[in-house]
N, C-alpha and C positions, 0 to 999 in steps of 0.2 A: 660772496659779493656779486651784486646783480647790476649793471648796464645796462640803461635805456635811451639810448640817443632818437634824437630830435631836429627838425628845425629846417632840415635842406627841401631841395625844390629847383625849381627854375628860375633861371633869375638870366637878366642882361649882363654882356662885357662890361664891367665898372660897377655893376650895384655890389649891395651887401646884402648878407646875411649872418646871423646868430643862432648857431647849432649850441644845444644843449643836449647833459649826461644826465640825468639822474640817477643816484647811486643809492643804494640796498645792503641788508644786511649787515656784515660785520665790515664793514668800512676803516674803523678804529684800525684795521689791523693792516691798512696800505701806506701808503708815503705816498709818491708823487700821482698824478694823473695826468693822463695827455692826449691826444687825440696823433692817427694815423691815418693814410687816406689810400688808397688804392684803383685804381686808370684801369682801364679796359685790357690786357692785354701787359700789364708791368705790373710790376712787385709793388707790396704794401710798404707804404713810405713815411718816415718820420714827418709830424708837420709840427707840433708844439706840447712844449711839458714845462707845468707846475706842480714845485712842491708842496710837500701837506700845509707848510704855510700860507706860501701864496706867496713870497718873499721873494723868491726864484723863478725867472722862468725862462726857457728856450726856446728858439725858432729853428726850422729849417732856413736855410737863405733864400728857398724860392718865395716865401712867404713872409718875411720879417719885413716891418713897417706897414705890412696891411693886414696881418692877422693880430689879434691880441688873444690870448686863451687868461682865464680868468676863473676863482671861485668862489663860493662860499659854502662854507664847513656847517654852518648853523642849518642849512637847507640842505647838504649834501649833494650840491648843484656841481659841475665845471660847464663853463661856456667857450664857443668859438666865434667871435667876432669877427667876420670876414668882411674886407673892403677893398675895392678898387679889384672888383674879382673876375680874373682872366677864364677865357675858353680854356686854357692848362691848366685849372683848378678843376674843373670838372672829373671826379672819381664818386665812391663809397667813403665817406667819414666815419672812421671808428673811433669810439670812446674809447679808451686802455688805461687800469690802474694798478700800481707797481707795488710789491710787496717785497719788505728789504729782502736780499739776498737772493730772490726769486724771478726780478725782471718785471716787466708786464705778464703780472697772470693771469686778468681779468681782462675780458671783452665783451664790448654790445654788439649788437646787432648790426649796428653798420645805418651810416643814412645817406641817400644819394643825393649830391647836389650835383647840377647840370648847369654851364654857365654857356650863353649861346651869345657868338658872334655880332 
């Protein structure tokens, strides 16, 4: 399975943006997918996960109420909906998708969003 993330950049304290994954290969063979973010200088950190449904999904608490994560299966898409977005969001966005019993075994690339004061 392959990961392509997308979508970050610079942006102001309070805009938004929409990071996308595009996913590859044998997909069929994950469950959930979620995005992780990583700070200059700190560990890579949970931000949000949905199930293969779409039914389910999780926030970190630094991020719930302004991020939405999202997908569709037909395109093989997951999205990051970021709003109301702080200079503390500012890291590396990685895609991550879970395969049962295995965890997160797939990772992108990473994509840098920057949010400026």
């Amino acid at each position: 399975v392959q990961l392509q993330a997308s979508g970050g950049g610079l942006v102001q304290a309070g805009g938004s943006l929409r990071l996308s994954c595009a996913a590859s290969g044998r997909t069929s063979s994950t469950n959930g997918m979620g995005w992780f973010r990583q700070a200059p200088g700190k560990e890579r950190e949970f931000v949000a996960r949905i199930t293969w449904s779409g039914d389910n999904t999780y926030y970190a608490d630094s991020v719930w109420g302004r991020f939405t994560i999202s997908r569709d299966n037909a395109k093989n898409m997951v999205y990051l909906r970021m709003n109301s977005l702080k200079p503390e969001d500012t890291a590396v966005y990685y895609c991550t998708a879970g395969v049962p019993g295995q965890g997160y075994k797939y990772w992108g690339q990473g994509t840098q969003v920057t949010v400026s004061s």
